[in-house]
C-alpha positions in Angstrom: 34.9 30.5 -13.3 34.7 29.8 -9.6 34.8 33.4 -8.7 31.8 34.0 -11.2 29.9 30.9 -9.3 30.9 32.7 -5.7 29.5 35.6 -6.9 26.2 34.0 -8.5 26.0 31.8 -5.3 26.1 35.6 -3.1 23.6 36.9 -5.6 20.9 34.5 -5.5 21.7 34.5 -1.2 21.0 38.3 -1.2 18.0 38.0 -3.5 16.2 35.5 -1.7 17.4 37.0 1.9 14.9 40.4 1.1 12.7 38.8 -1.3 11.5 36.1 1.1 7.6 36.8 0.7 8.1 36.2 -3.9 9.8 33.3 -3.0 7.0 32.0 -0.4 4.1 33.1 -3.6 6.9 31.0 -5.6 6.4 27.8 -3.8 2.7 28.7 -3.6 2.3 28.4 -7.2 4.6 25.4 -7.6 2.8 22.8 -5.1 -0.6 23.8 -6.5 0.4 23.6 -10.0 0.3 19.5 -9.4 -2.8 19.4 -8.3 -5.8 18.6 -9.9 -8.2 21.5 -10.6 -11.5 20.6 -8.8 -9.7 19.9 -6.0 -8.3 23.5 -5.6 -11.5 24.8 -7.0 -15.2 23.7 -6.2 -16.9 23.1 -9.6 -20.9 23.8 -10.2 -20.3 21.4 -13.1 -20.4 18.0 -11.0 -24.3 17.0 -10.6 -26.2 16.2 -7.0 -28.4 13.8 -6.4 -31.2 16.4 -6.2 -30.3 17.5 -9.9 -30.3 13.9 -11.2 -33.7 13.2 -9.4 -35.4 16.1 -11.3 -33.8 15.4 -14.3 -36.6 16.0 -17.0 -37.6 12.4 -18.6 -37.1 12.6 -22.6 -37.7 9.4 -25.4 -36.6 8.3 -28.4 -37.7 10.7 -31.2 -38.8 13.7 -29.4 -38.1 17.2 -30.1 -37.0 19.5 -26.9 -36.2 22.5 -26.1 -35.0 25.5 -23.2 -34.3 29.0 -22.9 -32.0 31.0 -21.7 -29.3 29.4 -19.4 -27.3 32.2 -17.1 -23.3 31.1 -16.4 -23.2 28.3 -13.6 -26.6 27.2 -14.5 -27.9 23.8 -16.2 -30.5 21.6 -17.1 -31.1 17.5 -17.0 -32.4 15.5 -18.8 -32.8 11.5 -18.4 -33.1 8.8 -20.9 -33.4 4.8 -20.7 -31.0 2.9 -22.5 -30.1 -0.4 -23.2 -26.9 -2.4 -23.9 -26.4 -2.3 -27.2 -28.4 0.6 -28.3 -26.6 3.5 -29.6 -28.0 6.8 -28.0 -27.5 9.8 -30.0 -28.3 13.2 -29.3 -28.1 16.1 -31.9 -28.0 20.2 -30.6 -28.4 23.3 -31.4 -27.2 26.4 -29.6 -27.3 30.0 -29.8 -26.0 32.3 -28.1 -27.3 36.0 -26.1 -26.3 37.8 -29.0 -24.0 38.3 -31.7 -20.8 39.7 -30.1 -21.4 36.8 -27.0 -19.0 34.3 -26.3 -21.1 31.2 -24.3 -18.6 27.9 -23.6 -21.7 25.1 -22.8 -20.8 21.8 -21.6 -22.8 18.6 -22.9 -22.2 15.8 -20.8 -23.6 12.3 -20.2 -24.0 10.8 -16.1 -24.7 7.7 -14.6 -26.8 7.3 -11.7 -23.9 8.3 -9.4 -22.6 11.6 -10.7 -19.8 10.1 -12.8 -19.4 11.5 -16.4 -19.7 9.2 -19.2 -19.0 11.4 -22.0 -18.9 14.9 -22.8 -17.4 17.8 -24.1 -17.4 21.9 -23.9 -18.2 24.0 -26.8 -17.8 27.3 -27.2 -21.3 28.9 -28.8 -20.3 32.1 -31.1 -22.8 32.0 -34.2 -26.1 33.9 -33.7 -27.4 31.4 -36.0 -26.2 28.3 -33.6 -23.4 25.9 -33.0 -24.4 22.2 -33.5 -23.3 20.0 -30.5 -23.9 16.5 -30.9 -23.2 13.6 -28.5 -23.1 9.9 -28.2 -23.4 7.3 -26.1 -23.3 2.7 -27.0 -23.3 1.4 -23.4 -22.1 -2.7 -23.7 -23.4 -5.2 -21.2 -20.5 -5.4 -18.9 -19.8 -5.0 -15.2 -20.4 -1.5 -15.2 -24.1 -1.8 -15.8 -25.0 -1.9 -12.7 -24.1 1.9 -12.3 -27.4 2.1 -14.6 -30.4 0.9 -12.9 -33.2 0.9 -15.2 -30.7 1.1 -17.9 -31.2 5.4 -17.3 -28.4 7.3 -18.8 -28.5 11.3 -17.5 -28.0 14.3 -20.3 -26.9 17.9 -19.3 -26.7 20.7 -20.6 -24.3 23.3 -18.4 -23.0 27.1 -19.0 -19.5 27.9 -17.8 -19.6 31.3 -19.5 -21.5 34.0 -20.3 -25.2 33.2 -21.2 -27.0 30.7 -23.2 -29.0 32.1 -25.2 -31.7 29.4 -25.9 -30.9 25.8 -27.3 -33.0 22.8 -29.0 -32.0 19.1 -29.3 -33.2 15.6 -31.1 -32.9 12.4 -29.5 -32.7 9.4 -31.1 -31.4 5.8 -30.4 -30.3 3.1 -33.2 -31.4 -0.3 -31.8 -28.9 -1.5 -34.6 -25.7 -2.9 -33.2 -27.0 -5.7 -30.9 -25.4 -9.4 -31.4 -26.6 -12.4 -32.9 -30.3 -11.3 -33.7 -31.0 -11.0 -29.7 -32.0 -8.4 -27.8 -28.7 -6.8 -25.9 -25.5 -6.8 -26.8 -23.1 -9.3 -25.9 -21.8 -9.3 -22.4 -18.1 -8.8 -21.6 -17.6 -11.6 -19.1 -18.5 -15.1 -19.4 -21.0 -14.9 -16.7 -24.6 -14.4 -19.3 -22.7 -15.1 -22.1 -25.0 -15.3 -25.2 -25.9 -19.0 -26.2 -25.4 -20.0 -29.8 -25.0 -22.9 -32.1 -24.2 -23.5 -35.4 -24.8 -20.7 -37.8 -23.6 -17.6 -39.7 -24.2 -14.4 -37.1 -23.7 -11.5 -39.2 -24.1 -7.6 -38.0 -22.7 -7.5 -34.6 -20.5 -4.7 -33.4 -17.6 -3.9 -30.4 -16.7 -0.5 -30.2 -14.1 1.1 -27.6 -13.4 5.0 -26.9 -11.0 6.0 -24.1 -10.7 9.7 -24.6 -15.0 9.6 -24.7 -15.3 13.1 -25.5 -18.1 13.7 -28.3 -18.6 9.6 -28.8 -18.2 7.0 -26.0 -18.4 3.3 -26.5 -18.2 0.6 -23.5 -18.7 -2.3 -25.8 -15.3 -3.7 -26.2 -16.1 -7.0 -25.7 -18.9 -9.9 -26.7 -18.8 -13.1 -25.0 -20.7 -16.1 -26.3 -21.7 -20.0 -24.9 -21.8 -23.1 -27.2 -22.5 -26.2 -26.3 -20.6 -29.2 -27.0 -20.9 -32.9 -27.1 -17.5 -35.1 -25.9 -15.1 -35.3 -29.0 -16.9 -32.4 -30.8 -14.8 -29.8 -32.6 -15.8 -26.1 -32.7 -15.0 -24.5 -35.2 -14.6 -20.3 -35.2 -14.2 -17.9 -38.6 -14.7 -14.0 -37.7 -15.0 -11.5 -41.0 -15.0 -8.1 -39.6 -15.3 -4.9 -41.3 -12.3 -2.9 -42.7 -12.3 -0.9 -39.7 -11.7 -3.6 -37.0 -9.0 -5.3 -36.2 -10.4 -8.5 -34.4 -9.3 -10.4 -31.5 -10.3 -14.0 -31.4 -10.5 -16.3 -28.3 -11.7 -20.0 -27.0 -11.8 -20.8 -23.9 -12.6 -24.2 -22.1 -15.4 -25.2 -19.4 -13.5 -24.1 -17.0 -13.0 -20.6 -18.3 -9.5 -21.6 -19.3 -8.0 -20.4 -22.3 -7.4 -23.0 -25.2 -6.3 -20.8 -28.1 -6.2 -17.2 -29.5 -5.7 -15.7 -33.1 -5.2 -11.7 -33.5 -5.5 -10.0 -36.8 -2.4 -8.6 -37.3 -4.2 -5.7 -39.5 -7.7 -4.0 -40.2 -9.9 -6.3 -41.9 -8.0 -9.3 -41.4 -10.4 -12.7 -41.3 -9.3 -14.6 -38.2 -10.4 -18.3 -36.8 -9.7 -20.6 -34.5 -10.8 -24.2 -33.2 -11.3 -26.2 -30.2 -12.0 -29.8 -29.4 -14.2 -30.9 -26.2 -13.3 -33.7 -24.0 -16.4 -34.2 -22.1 -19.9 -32.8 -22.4 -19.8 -29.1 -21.5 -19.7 -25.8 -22.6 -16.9 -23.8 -24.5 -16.7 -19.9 -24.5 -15.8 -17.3 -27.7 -14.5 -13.8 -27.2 -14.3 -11.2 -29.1 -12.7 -8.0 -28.5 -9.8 -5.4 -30.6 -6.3 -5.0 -29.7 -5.5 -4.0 -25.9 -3.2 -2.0 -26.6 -5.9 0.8 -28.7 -7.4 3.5 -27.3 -10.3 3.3 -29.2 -11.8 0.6 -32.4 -14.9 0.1 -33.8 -16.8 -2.0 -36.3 -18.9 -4.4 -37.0 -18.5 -8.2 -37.4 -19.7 -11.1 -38.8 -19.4 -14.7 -37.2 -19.5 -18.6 -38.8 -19.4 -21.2 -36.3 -19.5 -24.5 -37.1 -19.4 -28.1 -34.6 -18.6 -31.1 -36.1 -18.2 -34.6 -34.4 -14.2 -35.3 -33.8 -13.1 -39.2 -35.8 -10.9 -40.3 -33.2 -12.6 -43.1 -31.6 -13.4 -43.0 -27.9 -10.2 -43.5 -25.1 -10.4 -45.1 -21.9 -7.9 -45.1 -19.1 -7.9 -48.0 -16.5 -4.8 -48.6 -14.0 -3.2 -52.3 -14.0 -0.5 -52.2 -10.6 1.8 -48.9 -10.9 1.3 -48.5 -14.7 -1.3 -46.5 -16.4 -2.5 -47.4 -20.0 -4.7 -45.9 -22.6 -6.0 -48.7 -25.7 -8.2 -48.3 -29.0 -9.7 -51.1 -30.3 -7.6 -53.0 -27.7 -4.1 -51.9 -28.8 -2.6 -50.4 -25.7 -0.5 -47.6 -25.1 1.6 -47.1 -22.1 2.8 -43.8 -20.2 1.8 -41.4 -22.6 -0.6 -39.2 -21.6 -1.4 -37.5 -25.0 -0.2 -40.2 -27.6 0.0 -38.5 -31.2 -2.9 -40.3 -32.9 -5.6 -39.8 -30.2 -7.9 -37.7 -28.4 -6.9 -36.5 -25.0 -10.3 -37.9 -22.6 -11.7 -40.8 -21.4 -13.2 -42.1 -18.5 -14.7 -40.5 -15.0 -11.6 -41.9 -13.5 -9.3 -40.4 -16.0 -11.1 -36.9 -16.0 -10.7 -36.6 -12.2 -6.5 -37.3 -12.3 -6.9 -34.9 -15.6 -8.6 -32.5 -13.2 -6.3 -32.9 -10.6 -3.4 -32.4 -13.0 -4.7 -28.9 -14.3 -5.9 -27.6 -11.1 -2.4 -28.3 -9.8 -3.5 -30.5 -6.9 -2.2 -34.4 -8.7 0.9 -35.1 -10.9 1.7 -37.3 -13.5 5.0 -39.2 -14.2 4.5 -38.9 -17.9 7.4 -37.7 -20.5 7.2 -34.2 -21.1 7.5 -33.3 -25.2 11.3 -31.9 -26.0 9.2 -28.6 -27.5 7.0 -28.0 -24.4 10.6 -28.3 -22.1 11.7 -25.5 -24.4 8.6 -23.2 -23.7 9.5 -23.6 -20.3 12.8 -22.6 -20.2 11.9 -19.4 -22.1 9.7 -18.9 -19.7 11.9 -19.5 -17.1 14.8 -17.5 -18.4 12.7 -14.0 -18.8 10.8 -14.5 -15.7 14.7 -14.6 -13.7 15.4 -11.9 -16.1 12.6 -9.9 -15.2 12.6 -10.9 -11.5 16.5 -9.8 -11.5 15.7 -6.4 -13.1 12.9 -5.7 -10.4 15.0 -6.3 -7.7 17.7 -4.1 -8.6 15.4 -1.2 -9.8 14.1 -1.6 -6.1 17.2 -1.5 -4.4 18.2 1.6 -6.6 15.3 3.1 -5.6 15.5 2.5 -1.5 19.4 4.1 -2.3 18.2 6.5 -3.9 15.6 7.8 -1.2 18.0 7.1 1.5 20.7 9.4 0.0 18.0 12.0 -0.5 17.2 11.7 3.6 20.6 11.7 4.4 21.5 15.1 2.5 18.4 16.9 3.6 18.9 16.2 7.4 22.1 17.2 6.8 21.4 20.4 5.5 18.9 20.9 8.1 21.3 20.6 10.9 24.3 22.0 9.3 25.5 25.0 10.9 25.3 27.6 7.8 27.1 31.3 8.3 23.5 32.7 7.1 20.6 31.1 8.7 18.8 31.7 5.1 21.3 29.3 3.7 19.8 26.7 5.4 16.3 27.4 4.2 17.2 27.8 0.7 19.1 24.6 0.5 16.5 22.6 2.4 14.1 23.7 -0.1 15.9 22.9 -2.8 16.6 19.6 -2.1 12.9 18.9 -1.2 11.3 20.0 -4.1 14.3 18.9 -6.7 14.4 15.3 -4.9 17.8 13.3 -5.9 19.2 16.1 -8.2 18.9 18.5 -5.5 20.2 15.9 -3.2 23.3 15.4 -5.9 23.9 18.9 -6.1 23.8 19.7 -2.0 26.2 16.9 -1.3 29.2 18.2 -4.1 28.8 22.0 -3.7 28.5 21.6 0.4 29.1 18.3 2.2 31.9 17.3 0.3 34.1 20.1 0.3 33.1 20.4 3.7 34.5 17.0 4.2 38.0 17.7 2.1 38.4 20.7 4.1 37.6 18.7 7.6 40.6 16.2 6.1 42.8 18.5 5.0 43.1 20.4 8.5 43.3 16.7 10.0 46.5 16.2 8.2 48.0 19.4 9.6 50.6 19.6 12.4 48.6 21.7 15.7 49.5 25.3 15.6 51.5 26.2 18.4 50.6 29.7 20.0 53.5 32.2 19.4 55.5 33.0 22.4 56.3 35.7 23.8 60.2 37.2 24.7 
């Protein structure tokens, strides 16, 4: 077996030694193949400013047409719309004739050049190929890449030629929230103001892939307003479809509570109790972890006045005491009968306390001391795992640096070993590196010890 790898090991020296140019195309092919396409390649497909400035305007409801399109050429075409409304765009292509193959592209752009959504098709049927397209911007932070709400449609041949092509426009105004007139945004900052009521018909829709349909609606945000001591009170019914997320969050953007649907359909709720006068935020949004969801929601909220009676804090020497109706309770910032809140005085230590800059000497519940140790125990465990992947991975790199200096400055019979082994311990990183130091370095090293442990050879002498 080791004479068959000698011989394998001569073989592939040979073959590289004459065939030095394949294995330079070799490498050639290798380094490119990782690298993205329109870097390598300039593409006629990305729009300029100048083609977005003469973009043709089109509307709602219209009717348009073009002829023919020659391979590397397109058209624009620019549309307003709005968060919330759903623009949809339906095609028809034909191609030069009946034995032509034509691949069109039909993309959406933002102001900047950066695709929205799109997708290639390849034309074959004299008759025409339907390519449809659609488009649900949400009122998030990436609006501003829209001025005047203006969305960009193109039409672009890769191959061959287009023979002519027609397209509808139209835009469903159907899947803003709450009766107003946008949709939802995704932050808190102009987050919707409601009150009381059913809401029914709102929609969150998400599409990674954004390929025929893209959505950037995967969140609405609302505001309610809400006395000290009022309880707010969340139910979301969404269609079969959706699988909601449901959050509350405090005045301070803090959240209180969150209830995920565990399956499609699934109702979920959730409730939150103020303790001052200010606002309290709702979220809505599907599960993180999808690529893509859609459907439509309906929403009951409801605020009703809390029965606990009101709660003052004043300090007497080093103690702090809470009383109701002049029964008095002492060092317990949250005692089980009563509504956390109170005074100014109290809602400034209570500030300080959740902002992290005061502390309070109050008993902490047995249950909240277990939260923390869990938390505890898999942030060490985590930490403890990070840290050794790290130092595995500065090893790792090290051992790769070592072997392929070595190799570099080893003094090789064949010059062309060298080469080959630097190479393949570059471009095969720690394997390579693995492989180099057993088949070379180490026996290299055995056979540096083995002469060591020899007596010196005296030179023969001569009678």
């Amino acid at each position: 077996m080791r004479q068959f790898n000698l011989e394998l090991m001569r073989f592939v020296f040979r073959w590289a030694k004459y065939n030095k140019n394949l294995i330079v195309i070799f490498l050639m092919v290798f380094v490119f193949s990782f690298l993205p396409t329109s870097f390598i390649f300039a593409s006629n497909e990305n729009p300029t400013q100048a083609d977005l400035q003469g973009a043709q305007a089109i509307e709602s409801g219209g009717s348009y047409s073009g002829g023919t399109i020659s391979e590397g050429g397109g058209k624009f075409y620019k549309i307003a719309v709005k968060p919330g409304e759903e623009l949809k765009i339906f095609g028809n292509f034909k191609n030069s004739g009946e034995s032509v193959l034509c691949k069109v592209y039909t993309k959406f752009f933002r102001i900047d050049g950066k695709q929205i959504a799109g997708d290639s098709n390849i034309v074959s049927i004299p008759g025409g190929d339907k390519v449809n397209l659609f488009f649900l911007p949400g009122n998030n932070s990436d609006s501003a890449n829209y001025p005047d709400n203006m969305v960009y449609y193109q039409v672009f041949v890769s191959k061959s030629t287009l023979g002519s092509y027609s397209f509808n426009v139209q835009i469903d105004r159907d899947k803003k929230d709450v009766g107003s007139e946008t949709d939802a945004p995704e932050g808190f900052s102009g987050a919707l103001e409601v009150e009381s009521g059913d809401y029914k018909d709102n929609f969150i829709g998400k599409n990674e892939k954004c390929r025929i349909y893209c959505s950037s609606d995967l969140m609405d945000t609302y505001k309610v307003n809400l006395n000290k001591g009022e309880t707010l009170k969340v139910m979301i019914t969404p269609a079969d479809s959706l699988e909601p997320h449901l959050s509350l969050f405090n005045h301070r953007r803090q959240l209180t509570i969150i209830d995920r649907a565990q399956n499609p359909g699934q109702i979920v709720e959730a409730e939150f109790t103020a303790i001052d006068d200010a606002e309290a935020y709702i979220q809505i949004t599907g599960p993180s972890y999808a690529s893509e969801y859609f459907g439509r929601y309906d929403m009951s909220i409801s605020v009703t006045q809390a029965e606990t009676a009101e709660i003052d804090l004043y300090e007497e020497g080093e103690s702090d005491y809470f009383y109701e109706d002049e029964e008095f309770y002492e060092d317990d910032l949250y005692p089980d009968d009563l509504e956390y809140g109170g005074t100014e005085e109290f809602d400034d230590e209570f500030d300080d306390v959740v902002d992290g800059t005061g502390s309070v000497d109050y008993d902490i519940p047995q249950d909240v001391k277990d939260v923390q140790k869990t938390i505890k125990w898999f942030t060490g465990g985590f930490l403890a795992i990070f840290i050794t992947l790290v130092i595995i991975g500065i090893a790792t790199f090290v051992f790769w640096v070592m072997m392929f200096i070595d190799a570099i400055k080893r003094d090789f019979p064949d010059e062309n070993h060298k080469i080959l082994w630097a190479l393949v311990i570059f471009f095969t990183g720690f394997i390579g590196a693995v492989i180099y130091y057993f088949v070379v370095k180490r026996k290299d090293n055995e056979n540096d010890t083995l002469q060591g442990g020899l007596p010196p050879q005296q030179p023969p002498t001569v009678k």
